[in-house]
C-alpha positions, 0 to 999 in steps of 0.5 A: 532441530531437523525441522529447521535444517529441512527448512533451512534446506529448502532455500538452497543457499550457495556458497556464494551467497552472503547470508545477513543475521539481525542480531540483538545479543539475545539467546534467539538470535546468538542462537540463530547466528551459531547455527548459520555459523555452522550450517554455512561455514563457506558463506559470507555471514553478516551480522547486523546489530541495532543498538536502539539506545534504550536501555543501558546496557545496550553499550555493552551487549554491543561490544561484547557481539562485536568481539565476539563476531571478530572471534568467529570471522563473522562480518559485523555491522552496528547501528546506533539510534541517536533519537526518537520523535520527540524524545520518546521510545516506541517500537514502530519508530525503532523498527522503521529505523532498523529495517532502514538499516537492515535494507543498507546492509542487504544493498552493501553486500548485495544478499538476497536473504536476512535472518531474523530469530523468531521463534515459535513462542513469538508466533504464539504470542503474535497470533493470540494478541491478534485474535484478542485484538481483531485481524484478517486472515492475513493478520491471523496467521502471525509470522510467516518462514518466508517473506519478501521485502523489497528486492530480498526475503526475510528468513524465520527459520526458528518458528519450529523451536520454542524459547526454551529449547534456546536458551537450553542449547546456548547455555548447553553449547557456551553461546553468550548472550545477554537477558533482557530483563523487561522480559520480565515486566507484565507492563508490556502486553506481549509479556502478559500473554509471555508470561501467563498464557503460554505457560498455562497452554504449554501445560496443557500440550508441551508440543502447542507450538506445532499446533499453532504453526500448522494454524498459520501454515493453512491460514497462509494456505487459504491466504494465497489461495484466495489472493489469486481470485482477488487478484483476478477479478480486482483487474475488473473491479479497480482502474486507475484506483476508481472502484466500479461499485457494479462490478464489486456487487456481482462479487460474493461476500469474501471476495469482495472484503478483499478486494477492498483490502488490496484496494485500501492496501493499495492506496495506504500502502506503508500507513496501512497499519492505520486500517482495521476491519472496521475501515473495510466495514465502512467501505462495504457500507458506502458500496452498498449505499442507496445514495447517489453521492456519499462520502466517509473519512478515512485515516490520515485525513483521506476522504473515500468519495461515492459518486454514482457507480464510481468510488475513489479517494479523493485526492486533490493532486490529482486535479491540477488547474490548467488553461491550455491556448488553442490553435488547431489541435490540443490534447487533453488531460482526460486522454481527449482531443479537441481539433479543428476541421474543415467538413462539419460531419454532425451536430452532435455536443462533440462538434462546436461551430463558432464565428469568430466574429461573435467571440474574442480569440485565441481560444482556451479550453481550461477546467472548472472555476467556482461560479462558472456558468454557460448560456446554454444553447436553446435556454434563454439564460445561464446555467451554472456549470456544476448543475449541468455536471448533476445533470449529466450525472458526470462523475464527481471524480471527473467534474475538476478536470472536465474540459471547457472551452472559452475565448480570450473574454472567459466566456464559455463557449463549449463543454465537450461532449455534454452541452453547446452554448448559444454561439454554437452555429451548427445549424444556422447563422454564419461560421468559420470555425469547426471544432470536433472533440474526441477520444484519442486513438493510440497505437503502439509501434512494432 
Protein backbone atom coordinates (compact mmCIF):
# COMPACT_ATOMS: atom_id res chain seq x y z
CA UNK A 1 0.00 0.00 0.00
CA UNK A 2 2.90 2.63 0.62
CA UNK A 3 3.56 2.19 -3.05
CA UNK A 4 0.21 3.26 -3.96
CA UNK A 5 0.12 6.28 -1.80
CA UNK A 6 3.82 7.21 -3.03
CA UNK A 7 2.05 7.16 -6.18
CA UNK A 8 -0.81 8.58 -5.43
CA UNK A 9 1.12 11.22 -4.01
CA UNK A 10 2.99 12.26 -7.13
CA UNK A 11 -0.04 13.42 -8.78
CA UNK A 12 -0.65 16.45 -6.25
CA UNK A 13 -4.35 16.44 -6.68
CA UNK A 14 -5.78 19.71 -4.98
CA UNK A 15 -8.72 19.92 -2.98
CA UNK A 16 -10.43 21.44 -5.93
CA UNK A 17 -9.92 19.00 -8.36
CA UNK A 18 -12.98 16.31 -8.76
CA UNK A 19 -11.37 13.05 -9.26
CA UNK A 20 -13.68 10.58 -11.36
CA UNK A 21 -13.64 6.42 -10.53
CA UNK A 22 -14.70 3.83 -13.33
CA UNK A 23 -16.49 1.72 -11.00
CA UNK A 24 -17.62 -1.88 -12.07
CA UNK A 25 -19.11 -3.41 -8.50
CA UNK A 26 -16.08 -5.62 -8.58
CA UNK A 27 -13.58 -6.07 -5.51
CA UNK A 28 -10.72 -3.99 -7.76
CA UNK A 29 -12.30 -0.93 -8.07
CA UNK A 30 -14.73 -0.81 -4.67
CA UNK A 31 -11.41 -1.22 -3.47
CA UNK A 32 -10.00 1.66 -5.48
CA UNK A 33 -13.28 3.79 -4.87
CA UNK A 34 -12.68 3.39 -0.77
CA UNK A 35 -9.47 4.32 -1.05
CA UNK A 36 -9.76 7.70 -3.10
CA UNK A 37 -12.90 8.01 -0.67
CA UNK A 38 -10.20 7.97 2.14
CA UNK A 39 -7.12 9.57 0.40
CA UNK A 40 -9.40 12.55 -0.83
CA UNK A 41 -12.27 13.09 1.45
CA UNK A 42 -12.15 17.11 0.52
CA UNK A 43 -12.31 16.05 -3.18
CA UNK A 44 -15.22 15.75 -5.51
CA UNK A 45 -15.49 11.95 -6.14
CA UNK A 46 -17.36 10.75 -8.98
CA UNK A 47 -18.37 7.36 -9.64
CA UNK A 48 -18.79 6.31 -13.03
CA UNK A 49 -20.75 2.72 -13.78
CA UNK A 50 -21.41 1.11 -17.02
CA UNK A 51 -23.91 -1.25 -17.04
CA UNK A 52 -22.77 -3.49 -20.29
CA UNK A 53 -26.12 -5.44 -20.30
CA UNK A 54 -24.55 -8.80 -20.43
CA UNK A 55 -25.03 -10.41 -17.67
CA UNK A 56 -28.17 -10.72 -15.40
CA UNK A 57 -27.09 -9.70 -12.57
CA UNK A 58 -25.99 -6.60 -13.76
CA UNK A 59 -29.44 -5.07 -12.49
CA UNK A 60 -28.26 -5.55 -9.35
CA UNK A 61 -24.78 -4.66 -8.78
CA UNK A 62 -25.78 -1.32 -10.19
CA UNK A 63 -28.37 -0.37 -7.82
CA UNK A 64 -26.60 -1.97 -4.87
CA UNK A 65 -23.52 0.94 -6.08
CA UNK A 66 -26.00 3.44 -6.52
CA UNK A 67 -27.07 2.98 -2.78
CA UNK A 68 -24.02 2.61 -1.73
CA UNK A 69 -22.55 6.05 -3.43
CA UNK A 70 -25.34 7.63 -1.80
CA UNK A 71 -24.43 6.37 1.61
CA UNK A 72 -20.73 7.88 1.29
CA UNK A 73 -21.68 11.22 -0.37
CA UNK A 74 -20.12 9.96 -3.57
CA UNK A 75 -21.14 11.51 -7.08
CA UNK A 76 -22.56 8.68 -9.12
CA UNK A 77 -23.16 8.29 -12.81
CA UNK A 78 -24.55 5.20 -14.52
CA UNK A 79 -24.51 4.11 -18.37
CA UNK A 80 -26.71 1.39 -19.52
CA UNK A 81 -25.58 -0.40 -22.98
CA UNK A 82 -29.12 -0.56 -24.84
CA UNK A 83 -27.42 -3.00 -27.68
CA UNK A 84 -24.45 -4.09 -29.55
CA UNK A 85 -23.77 -4.55 -33.30
CA UNK A 86 -25.84 -6.99 -34.58
CA UNK A 87 -27.02 -8.17 -31.30
CA UNK A 88 -23.59 -9.61 -30.31
CA UNK A 89 -21.42 -8.81 -27.26
CA UNK A 90 -17.86 -7.96 -27.62
CA UNK A 91 -15.46 -6.35 -25.64
CA UNK A 92 -13.81 -3.87 -28.17
CA UNK A 93 -17.66 -2.60 -28.80
CA UNK A 94 -18.34 -2.28 -25.10
CA UNK A 95 -15.00 -0.31 -24.34
CA UNK A 96 -15.72 2.23 -27.07
CA UNK A 97 -18.97 2.89 -25.44
CA UNK A 98 -17.68 3.08 -22.14
CA UNK A 99 -14.65 5.56 -22.75
CA UNK A 100 -17.43 7.52 -24.67
CA UNK A 101 -19.17 7.91 -21.76
CA UNK A 102 -16.23 7.98 -19.18
CA UNK A 103 -15.01 11.14 -21.87
CA UNK A 104 -19.08 12.88 -21.12
CA UNK A 105 -18.46 12.30 -17.32
CA UNK A 106 -14.61 13.89 -17.64
CA UNK A 107 -16.23 16.85 -19.74
CA UNK A 108 -19.39 17.38 -17.16
CA UNK A 109 -17.23 18.05 -14.31
CA UNK A 110 -14.70 19.32 -15.80
CA UNK A 111 -11.86 16.70 -14.13
CA UNK A 112 -8.29 16.07 -15.37
CA UNK A 113 -8.09 12.51 -13.76
CA UNK A 114 -10.16 9.16 -14.17
CA UNK A 115 -9.19 6.13 -12.19
CA UNK A 116 -9.57 3.02 -13.13
CA UNK A 117 -8.69 -0.57 -11.06
CA UNK A 118 -6.25 -2.45 -12.54
CA UNK A 119 -4.16 -4.27 -10.76
CA UNK A 120 -0.82 -5.94 -10.82
CA UNK A 121 -2.39 -9.39 -11.82
CA UNK A 122 -3.84 -7.38 -15.04
CA UNK A 123 -0.48 -6.11 -16.25
CA UNK A 124 0.53 -9.75 -15.66
CA UNK A 125 -1.61 -11.10 -17.73
CA UNK A 126 -1.48 -8.12 -20.30
CA UNK A 127 2.16 -8.70 -20.70
CA UNK A 128 2.39 -12.58 -21.27
CA UNK A 129 -0.85 -12.52 -23.83
CA UNK A 130 1.39 -9.95 -25.48
CA UNK A 131 4.29 -11.97 -25.40
CA UNK A 132 2.39 -15.09 -26.84
CA UNK A 133 0.70 -13.17 -29.29
CA UNK A 134 3.16 -10.89 -30.73
CA UNK A 135 3.89 -6.65 -30.14
CA UNK A 136 6.22 -3.93 -29.76
CA UNK A 137 7.86 -2.34 -27.41
CA UNK A 138 5.12 -0.28 -26.90
CA UNK A 139 2.70 -3.28 -26.44
CA UNK A 140 5.11 -5.31 -24.40
CA UNK A 141 5.34 -3.09 -21.53
CA UNK A 142 1.23 -3.66 -20.76
CA UNK A 143 -0.50 -1.36 -18.90
CA UNK A 144 1.16 2.10 -17.76
CA UNK A 145 0.27 4.30 -14.20
CA UNK A 146 -0.31 7.17 -16.21
CA UNK A 147 -1.65 7.70 -19.45
CA UNK A 148 -3.10 10.55 -21.35
CA UNK A 149 -6.43 10.33 -23.40
CA UNK A 150 -7.88 13.38 -24.97
CA UNK A 151 -7.56 16.49 -22.60
CA UNK A 152 -7.29 14.09 -19.35
CA UNK A 153 -4.96 11.28 -17.81
CA UNK A 154 -5.96 7.86 -17.04
CA UNK A 155 -4.84 6.78 -13.44
CA UNK A 156 -3.93 2.92 -12.43
CA UNK A 157 -2.78 3.38 -8.97
CA UNK A 158 -3.10 -0.31 -8.45
CA UNK A 159 -0.65 -2.22 -10.70
CA UNK A 160 1.45 -2.34 -7.34
CA UNK A 161 -1.19 -4.82 -5.46
CA UNK A 162 -1.97 -7.80 -6.56
CA UNK A 163 -5.69 -9.32 -6.89
CA UNK A 164 -5.59 -11.13 -3.72
CA UNK A 165 -4.15 -8.35 -1.50
CA UNK A 166 -7.97 -6.96 -2.94
CA UNK A 167 -10.30 -8.89 -1.83
CA UNK A 168 -8.33 -9.71 1.62
CA UNK A 169 -8.55 -5.91 2.38
CA UNK A 170 -12.37 -5.78 1.22
CA UNK A 171 -13.56 -8.30 3.00
CA UNK A 172 -11.02 -7.27 5.91
CA UNK A 173 -12.79 -3.51 5.81
CA UNK A 174 -16.77 -4.92 4.83
CA UNK A 175 -16.21 -3.01 1.30
CA UNK A 176 -19.19 -4.73 -0.72
CA UNK A 177 -18.81 -6.23 -4.01
CA UNK A 178 -20.03 -8.33 -6.55
CA UNK A 179 -17.92 -11.73 -7.84
CA UNK A 180 -18.10 -12.04 -11.50
CA UNK A 181 -18.40 -15.76 -12.03
CA UNK A 182 -16.69 -15.87 -15.76
CA UNK A 183 -13.84 -15.29 -13.93
CA UNK A 184 -14.07 -18.55 -13.35
CA UNK A 185 -14.29 -19.80 -17.07
CA UNK A 186 -11.18 -20.86 -19.02
CA UNK A 187 -13.04 -20.05 -22.16
CA UNK A 188 -11.68 -16.79 -22.01
CA UNK A 189 -8.10 -16.40 -22.85
CA UNK A 190 -7.12 -14.14 -20.24
CA UNK A 191 -8.79 -16.60 -17.34
CA UNK A 192 -6.64 -19.34 -18.86
CA UNK A 193 -3.38 -17.55 -18.33
CA UNK A 194 -5.57 -16.07 -14.77
CA UNK A 195 -6.04 -19.31 -13.65
CA UNK A 196 -3.12 -21.33 -14.63
CA UNK A 197 -0.21 -19.29 -15.36
CA UNK A 198 -0.12 -16.72 -12.73
CA UNK A 199 -0.50 -19.43 -10.05
CA UNK A 200 2.29 -21.76 -11.07
CA UNK A 201 4.43 -17.88 -11.37
CA UNK A 202 3.33 -16.74 -7.92
CA UNK A 203 4.62 -20.30 -6.58
CA UNK A 204 7.72 -19.68 -8.02
CA UNK A 205 8.14 -16.05 -6.58
CA UNK A 206 5.24 -14.82 -4.20
CA UNK A 207 6.57 -10.82 -5.00
CA UNK A 208 6.24 -11.56 -9.49
CA UNK A 209 4.39 -8.84 -9.71
CA UNK A 210 7.09 -6.44 -8.74
CA UNK A 211 9.49 -8.14 -11.31
CA UNK A 212 6.89 -7.58 -13.98
CA UNK A 213 6.10 -3.77 -13.46
CA UNK A 214 10.04 -3.10 -13.02
CA UNK A 215 9.85 -5.01 -16.77
CA UNK A 216 7.04 -2.46 -17.98
CA UNK A 217 8.55 0.33 -16.09
CA UNK A 218 12.04 0.13 -18.20
CA UNK A 219 10.21 -1.03 -21.40
CA UNK A 220 8.34 2.41 -21.07
CA UNK A 221 11.78 3.86 -20.17
CA UNK A 222 13.56 2.74 -23.73
CA UNK A 223 9.94 3.64 -25.15
CA UNK A 224 10.22 7.16 -24.76
CA UNK A 225 13.55 7.14 -25.01
CA UNK A 226 13.65 6.18 -28.35
CA UNK A 227 10.37 8.23 -29.48
CA UNK A 228 12.34 11.11 -29.02
CA UNK A 229 14.77 10.19 -31.75
CA UNK A 230 12.08 9.17 -33.96
CA UNK A 231 10.36 12.08 -33.45
CA UNK A 232 13.37 14.02 -34.40
CA UNK A 233 14.29 12.41 -37.62
CA UNK A 234 10.44 11.69 -38.56
CA UNK A 235 10.07 15.79 -39.20
CA UNK A 236 12.69 14.76 -42.30
CA UNK A 237 11.64 11.51 -43.15
CA UNK A 238 7.53 12.14 -43.64
CA UNK A 239 5.59 15.48 -45.08
CA UNK A 240 2.46 15.95 -45.85
CA UNK A 241 2.24 12.07 -44.95
CA UNK A 242 4.68 11.14 -48.09
CA UNK A 243 7.79 9.11 -46.80
CA UNK A 244 10.90 9.86 -48.34
CA UNK A 245 12.46 6.36 -49.07
CA UNK A 246 15.93 7.90 -49.20
CA UNK A 247 15.83 9.60 -46.08
CA UNK A 248 14.52 6.35 -44.19
CA UNK A 249 17.26 4.21 -45.61
CA UNK A 250 19.96 6.40 -44.04
CA UNK A 251 18.39 5.50 -40.82
CA UNK A 252 19.44 2.29 -38.48
CA UNK A 253 17.34 -0.82 -38.43
CA UNK A 254 15.27 0.23 -34.96
CA UNK A 255 14.49 3.65 -36.01
CA UNK A 256 13.44 3.17 -39.02
CA UNK A 257 10.81 0.29 -37.64
CA UNK A 258 9.58 3.09 -35.86
CA UNK A 259 9.49 5.66 -37.83
CA UNK A 260 6.77 3.59 -39.76
CA UNK A 261 5.10 2.77 -36.53
CA UNK A 262 4.19 6.56 -35.97
CA UNK A 263 3.95 6.80 -39.95
CA UNK A 264 0.98 3.72 -39.86
CA UNK A 265 -0.14 5.31 -36.37
CA UNK A 266 -0.25 8.31 -37.94
CA UNK A 267 -2.70 7.38 -40.58
CA UNK A 268 -4.89 4.55 -38.61
CA UNK A 269 -4.90 6.24 -35.79
CA UNK A 270 -8.30 5.06 -33.80
CA UNK A 271 -8.05 1.61 -36.35
CA UNK A 272 -4.79 1.03 -35.53
CA UNK A 273 -5.55 -2.06 -33.54
CA UNK A 274 -5.87 -3.52 -37.04
CA UNK A 275 -1.78 -3.37 -37.65
CA UNK A 276 0.50 -5.81 -36.31
CA UNK A 277 4.37 -6.16 -36.98
CA UNK A 278 3.83 -7.83 -39.88
CA UNK A 279 2.24 -4.58 -41.75
CA UNK A 280 5.15 -2.83 -40.51
CA UNK A 281 7.31 -5.87 -41.93
CA UNK A 282 5.51 -5.36 -45.29
CA UNK A 283 6.43 -1.69 -45.36
CA UNK A 284 10.18 -2.07 -44.63
CA UNK A 285 9.92 -4.88 -47.70
CA UNK A 286 8.07 -2.19 -50.27
CA UNK A 287 10.92 0.52 -48.70
CA UNK A 288 13.59 -1.70 -49.52
CA UNK A 289 12.20 -2.79 -53.14
CA UNK A 290 14.19 -2.38 -56.23
CA UNK A 291 11.30 -1.38 -57.96
CA UNK A 292 10.37 1.51 -59.10
CA UNK A 293 6.61 1.73 -58.73
CA UNK A 294 5.18 -1.10 -56.27
CA UNK A 295 2.08 -0.99 -54.29
CA UNK A 296 0.88 -3.66 -51.14
CA UNK A 297 -2.61 -3.82 -49.32
CA UNK A 298 -3.12 -2.55 -46.47
CA UNK A 299 -6.33 -2.93 -43.50
CA UNK A 300 -9.30 -1.31 -43.85
CA UNK A 301 -9.14 -1.54 -47.75
CA UNK A 302 -5.92 0.90 -48.00
CA UNK A 303 -3.58 0.76 -50.33
CA UNK A 304 0.48 1.74 -49.58
CA UNK A 305 1.67 3.14 -53.09
CA UNK A 306 5.67 3.15 -53.89
CA UNK A 307 6.29 5.72 -56.67
CA UNK A 308 10.02 6.19 -57.32
CA UNK A 309 11.49 7.86 -53.70
CA UNK A 310 8.14 8.54 -52.45
CA UNK A 311 5.56 6.34 -50.50
CA UNK A 312 2.01 7.41 -49.60
CA UNK A 313 -1.47 5.88 -49.06
CA UNK A 314 -3.26 6.40 -51.49
CA UNK A 315 -6.16 8.24 -50.87
CA UNK A 316 -8.54 9.22 -53.38
CA UNK A 317 -9.74 12.09 -51.49
CA UNK A 318 -6.97 13.77 -51.82
CA UNK A 319 -7.47 14.19 -55.83
CA UNK A 320 -10.54 16.26 -56.39
CA UNK A 321 -11.21 17.00 -60.10
CA UNK A 322 -10.99 20.35 -61.04
CA UNK A 323 -11.31 22.89 -64.08
CA UNK A 324 -10.43 26.45 -63.03
CA UNK A 325 -11.23 29.41 -65.82
CA UNK A 326 -8.06 31.47 -66.59
CA UNK A 327 -7.87 35.04 -67.24
CA UNK A 328 -4.83 36.53 -65.98
CA UNK A 329 -3.71 34.73 -63.01
CA UNK A 330 -4.62 31.48 -61.29
CA UNK A 331 -3.52 29.59 -58.02
CA UNK A 332 -3.26 26.13 -58.19
CA UNK A 333 -3.91 23.27 -55.96
CA UNK A 334 0.01 22.07 -56.04
CA UNK A 335 0.82 25.64 -54.35
CA UNK A 336 1.82 26.70 -58.09
CA UNK A 337 0.90 29.78 -60.32
CA UNK A 338 0.22 30.13 -63.70
CA UNK A 339 0.00 34.26 -64.72
CA UNK A 340 0.29 36.07 -67.79
CA UNK A 341 3.11 38.61 -68.41
CA UNK A 342 4.03 41.26 -70.53
CA UNK A 343 8.12 40.42 -71.31
CA UNK A 344 8.83 36.75 -72.47
CA UNK A 345 11.92 36.22 -70.01
CA UNK A 346 12.85 32.20 -71.50
CA UNK A 347 11.83 29.68 -73.16
CA UNK A 348 11.98 27.18 -70.51
CA UNK A 349 8.69 24.48 -70.03
CA UNK A 350 7.74 26.96 -67.20
CA UNK A 351 7.06 29.80 -69.93
CA UNK A 352 3.85 29.05 -72.84
CA UNK A 353 3.47 31.48 -75.35
CA UNK A 354 0.46 31.08 -77.51
CA UNK A 355 -1.61 33.19 -80.36
CA UNK A 356 -4.90 33.47 -79.62
CA UNK A 357 -5.62 33.34 -83.01
CA UNK A 358 -4.68 29.32 -83.36
CA UNK A 359 -6.65 28.34 -79.91
CA UNK A 360 -10.34 28.92 -78.68
CA UNK A 361 -10.39 30.98 -75.65
CA UNK A 362 -10.95 31.32 -72.37
CA UNK A 363 -8.41 29.09 -71.31
CA UNK A 364 -8.69 26.30 -68.44
CA UNK A 365 -6.01 24.52 -66.61
CA UNK A 366 -7.53 21.24 -65.13
CA UNK A 367 -5.94 17.77 -63.96
CA UNK A 368 -5.67 14.29 -65.77
CA UNK A 369 -8.50 12.61 -67.77
CA UNK A 370 -8.29 9.15 -68.84
CA UNK A 371 -7.10 9.20 -72.42
CA UNK A 372 -5.50 12.71 -72.34
CA UNK A 373 -2.88 13.24 -75.21
CA UNK A 374 -0.83 16.39 -76.12
CA UNK A 375 0.67 16.96 -79.61
CA UNK A 376 3.88 17.38 -78.31
CA UNK A 377 6.19 20.43 -79.66
CA UNK A 378 8.78 19.39 -81.99
CA UNK A 379 6.99 15.56 -82.48
CA UNK A 380 5.32 14.91 -85.23
CA UNK A 381 2.14 13.22 -83.50
CA UNK A 382 0.69 12.97 -79.87
CA UNK A 383 1.83 11.68 -76.90
CA UNK A 384 -0.35 10.30 -74.37
CA UNK A 385 0.00 12.39 -71.18
CA UNK A 386 0.44 9.51 -68.87
CA UNK A 387 3.48 8.18 -70.75
CA UNK A 388 5.14 11.82 -70.37
CA UNK A 389 4.25 11.54 -66.69
CA UNK A 390 6.63 7.94 -66.80
CA UNK A 391 8.76 9.67 -68.67
CA UNK A 392 9.57 12.67 -66.45
CA UNK A 393 9.53 10.17 -63.86
CA UNK A 394 6.58 12.47 -61.84
CA UNK A 395 5.43 11.07 -58.71
CA UNK A 396 2.32 8.75 -58.99
CA UNK A 397 1.24 10.82 -56.03
CA UNK A 398 1.14 14.02 -58.05
CA UNK A 399 0.21 12.80 -61.68
CA UNK A 400 -3.95 13.30 -60.63
CA UNK A 401 -3.35 16.61 -59.74
CA UNK A 402 -0.91 17.70 -62.30
CA UNK A 403 -1.83 20.82 -63.59
CA UNK A 404 -2.77 20.99 -67.55
CA UNK A 405 -3.73 23.93 -69.31
CA UNK A 406 -6.28 23.73 -72.58
CA UNK A 407 -8.49 25.97 -74.37
CA UNK A 408 -12.20 26.31 -74.68
CA UNK A 409 -11.86 22.89 -77.52
CA UNK A 410 -10.20 20.54 -74.47
CA UNK A 411 -6.87 20.77 -76.51
CA UNK A 412 -4.13 20.61 -74.45
CA UNK A 413 -2.04 23.28 -74.94
CA UNK A 414 0.47 23.14 -71.92
CA UNK A 415 1.84 20.65 -69.05
CA UNK A 416 3.72 23.22 -66.82
CA UNK A 417 6.90 22.62 -65.98
CA UNK A 418 7.25 19.52 -68.08
CA UNK A 419 6.42 19.75 -71.88
CA UNK A 420 5.08 22.48 -74.28
CA UNK A 421 2.87 21.64 -77.30
CA UNK A 422 2.96 22.32 -80.90
CA UNK A 423 1.05 25.89 -80.40
CA UNK A 424 3.98 27.08 -78.23
CA UNK A 425 5.46 30.12 -80.12
CA UNK A 426 8.32 31.09 -78.01
CA UNK A 427 10.61 30.86 -80.55
CA UNK A 428 8.85 31.58 -83.89
CA UNK A 429 5.64 32.68 -85.34
CA UNK A 430 3.39 35.41 -84.31
CA UNK A 431 1.89 35.74 -80.24
CA UNK A 432 -0.02 37.75 -78.02
CA UNK A 433 -0.08 35.70 -74.99
CA UNK A 434 2.78 35.01 -72.58
CA UNK A 435 2.24 32.60 -69.85
CA UNK A 436 5.01 31.94 -66.74
CA UNK A 437 4.12 29.07 -64.03
CA UNK A 438 5.92 29.21 -60.95
CA UNK A 439 5.96 28.41 -57.21
CA UNK A 440 4.41 30.38 -55.17
CA UNK A 441 6.22 32.75 -52.67
CA UNK A 442 4.40 33.48 -49.24
CA UNK A 443 5.26 35.61 -46.84
CA UNK A 444 3.92 35.93 -43.21
CA UNK A 445 2.85 39.31 -42.07
CA UNK A 446 4.52 40.78 -38.95
Amino acid sequence: MNEVYGFLNTLKIKKNMPIVVAVSYGSDSMFLLHLLKNKYPDNKIICAHVHHNHRKESDNEAKLLGKYCKINKIYFEFMKIDKYKNNNFTEEEAREKRYTFFDSVMNKYNSKYLFTAHHADDLMETILMRLVRGSNIKGYAGIVLKSKRKDYYIIRPLLYITKDKIEKYCNKNNIPYAVDKSNNSNLYTRNRYRNNVLKFLKKENKNVHRKFLSFSNQLQEYETYIDKIVLKYYKKIVEDGIIDVAEIKKQEGLIRKKIIEKYLLDEYKDEIKSIDNRHVLLVMDLINSNKTNDKISMPNKKVLIKSYNKIYFDNDSKYNSYRYLFEDYLLLPNKYSIKKVDKLSGTSNFVCVLNSSDISLPLYVRNKMNGDKMDVLGLNGSKKIKDIFINEKVDVCKRKNYPILVDSEDRILWLPGLKKSKYDKSKTGKYDIILEYFKEERTNAK
